[in-house]
C-alpha positions as a LaTeX table, in Angstrom:
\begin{tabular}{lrrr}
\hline
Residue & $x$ (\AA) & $y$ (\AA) & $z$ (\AA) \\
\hline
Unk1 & 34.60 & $-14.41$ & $-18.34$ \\
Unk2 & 38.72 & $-13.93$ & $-19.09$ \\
Unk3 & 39.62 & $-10.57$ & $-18.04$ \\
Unk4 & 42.69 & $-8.35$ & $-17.77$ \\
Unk5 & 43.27 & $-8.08$ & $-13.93$ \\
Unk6 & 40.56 & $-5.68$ & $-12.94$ \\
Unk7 & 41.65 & $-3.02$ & $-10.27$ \\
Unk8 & 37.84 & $-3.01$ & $-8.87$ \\
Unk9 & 34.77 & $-5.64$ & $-8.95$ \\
Unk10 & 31.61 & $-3.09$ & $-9.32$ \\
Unk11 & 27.92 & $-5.36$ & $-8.50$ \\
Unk12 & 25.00 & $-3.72$ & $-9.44$ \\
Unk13 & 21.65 & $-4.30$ & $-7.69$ \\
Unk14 & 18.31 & $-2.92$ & $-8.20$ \\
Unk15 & 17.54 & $-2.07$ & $-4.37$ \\
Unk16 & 19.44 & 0.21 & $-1.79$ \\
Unk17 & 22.04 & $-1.59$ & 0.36 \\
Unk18 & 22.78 & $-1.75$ & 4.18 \\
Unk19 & 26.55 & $-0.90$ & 4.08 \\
Unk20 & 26.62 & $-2.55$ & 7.33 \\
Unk21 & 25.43 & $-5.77$ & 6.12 \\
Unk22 & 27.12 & $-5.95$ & 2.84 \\
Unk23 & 30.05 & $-7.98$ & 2.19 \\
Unk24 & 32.49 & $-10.19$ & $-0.25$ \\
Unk25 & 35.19 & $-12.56$ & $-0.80$ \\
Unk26 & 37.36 & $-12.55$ & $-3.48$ \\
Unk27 & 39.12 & $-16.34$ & $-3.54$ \\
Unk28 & 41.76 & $-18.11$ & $-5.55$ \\
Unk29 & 42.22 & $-21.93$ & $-5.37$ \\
Unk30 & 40.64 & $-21.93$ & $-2.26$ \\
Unk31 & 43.00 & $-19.24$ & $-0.56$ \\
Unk32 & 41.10 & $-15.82$ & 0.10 \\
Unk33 & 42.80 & $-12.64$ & $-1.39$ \\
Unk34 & 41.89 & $-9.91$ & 0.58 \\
Unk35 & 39.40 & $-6.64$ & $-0.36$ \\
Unk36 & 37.97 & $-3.43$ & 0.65 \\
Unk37 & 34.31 & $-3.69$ & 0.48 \\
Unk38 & 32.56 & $-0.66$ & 0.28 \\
Unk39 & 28.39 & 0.44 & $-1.22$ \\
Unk40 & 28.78 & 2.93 & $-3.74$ \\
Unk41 & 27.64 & 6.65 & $-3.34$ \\
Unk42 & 24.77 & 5.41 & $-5.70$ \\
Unk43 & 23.43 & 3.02 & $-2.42$ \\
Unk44 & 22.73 & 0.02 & $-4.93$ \\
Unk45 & 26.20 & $-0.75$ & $-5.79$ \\
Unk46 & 28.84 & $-3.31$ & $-4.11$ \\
Unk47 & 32.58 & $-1.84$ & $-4.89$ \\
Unk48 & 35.09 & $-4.48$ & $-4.30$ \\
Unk49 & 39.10 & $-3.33$ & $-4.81$ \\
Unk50 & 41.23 & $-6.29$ & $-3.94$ \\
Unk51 & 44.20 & $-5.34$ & $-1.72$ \\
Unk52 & 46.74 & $-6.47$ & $-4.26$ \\
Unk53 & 47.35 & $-7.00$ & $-7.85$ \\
Unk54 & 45.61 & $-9.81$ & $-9.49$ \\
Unk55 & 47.56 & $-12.51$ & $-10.70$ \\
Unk56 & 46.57 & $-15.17$ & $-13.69$ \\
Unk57 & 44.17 & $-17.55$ & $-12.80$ \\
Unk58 & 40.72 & $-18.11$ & $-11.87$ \\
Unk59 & 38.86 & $-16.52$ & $-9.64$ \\
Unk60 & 35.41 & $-16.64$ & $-7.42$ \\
Unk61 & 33.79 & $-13.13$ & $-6.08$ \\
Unk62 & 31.51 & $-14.54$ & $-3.31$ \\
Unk63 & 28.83 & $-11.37$ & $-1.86$ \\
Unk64 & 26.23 & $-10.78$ & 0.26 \\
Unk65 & 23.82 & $-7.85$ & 0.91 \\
Unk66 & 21.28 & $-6.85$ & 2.49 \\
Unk67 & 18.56 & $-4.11$ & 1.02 \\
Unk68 & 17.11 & $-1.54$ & 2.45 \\
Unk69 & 13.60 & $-3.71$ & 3.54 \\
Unk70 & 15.97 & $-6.17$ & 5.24 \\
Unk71 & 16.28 & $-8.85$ & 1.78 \\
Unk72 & 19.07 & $-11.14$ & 2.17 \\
Unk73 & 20.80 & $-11.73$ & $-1.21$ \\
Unk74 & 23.85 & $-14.08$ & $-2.15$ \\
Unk75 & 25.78 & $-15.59$ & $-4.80$ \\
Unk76 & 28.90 & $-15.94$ & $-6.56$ \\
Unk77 & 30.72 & $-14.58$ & $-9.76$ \\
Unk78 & 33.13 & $-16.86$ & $-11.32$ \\
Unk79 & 36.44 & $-14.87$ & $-13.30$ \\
Unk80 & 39.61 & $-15.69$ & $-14.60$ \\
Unk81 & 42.94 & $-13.09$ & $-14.90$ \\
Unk82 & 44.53 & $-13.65$ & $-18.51$ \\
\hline
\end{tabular}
């Protein structure tokens, strides 16, 4: 997807989170931008406000949780900034 540069990256998931256990990494040609990772109030959502302004480019938003039974999830979103 081409965006405007978002000011948060919101991940849904159907299951509870361990807040603990539940991270990302927001990268940018291969140099990591740093973020505030954080599980919603809601418990099944992944709230991820980079530390800075976005810049144009493209972007990769790698996470990982864990639910509440102990599942181990992970994957990537692919974005660019317009």
């Amino acid at each position: 997807a081409s965006v405007a540069a978002p000011r948060q990256l919101v991940l849904n998931f159907s299951e509870r989170l361990q807040p603990k256990f539940s991270t990302a990494r927001l990268t940018r040609n291969d140099a990591e931008t740093p973020v505030k990772t954080v599980v919603g109030k809601d418990g099944a959502s992944l709230i991820v406000t980079p530390g800075r302004p976005l810049t144009a480019g493209a972007y990769k938003l790698h996470w990982q949780v864990v639910t509440a039974d102990t599942h181990k999830m992970q994957g990537d979103v692919a974005f660019t900034v317009r």
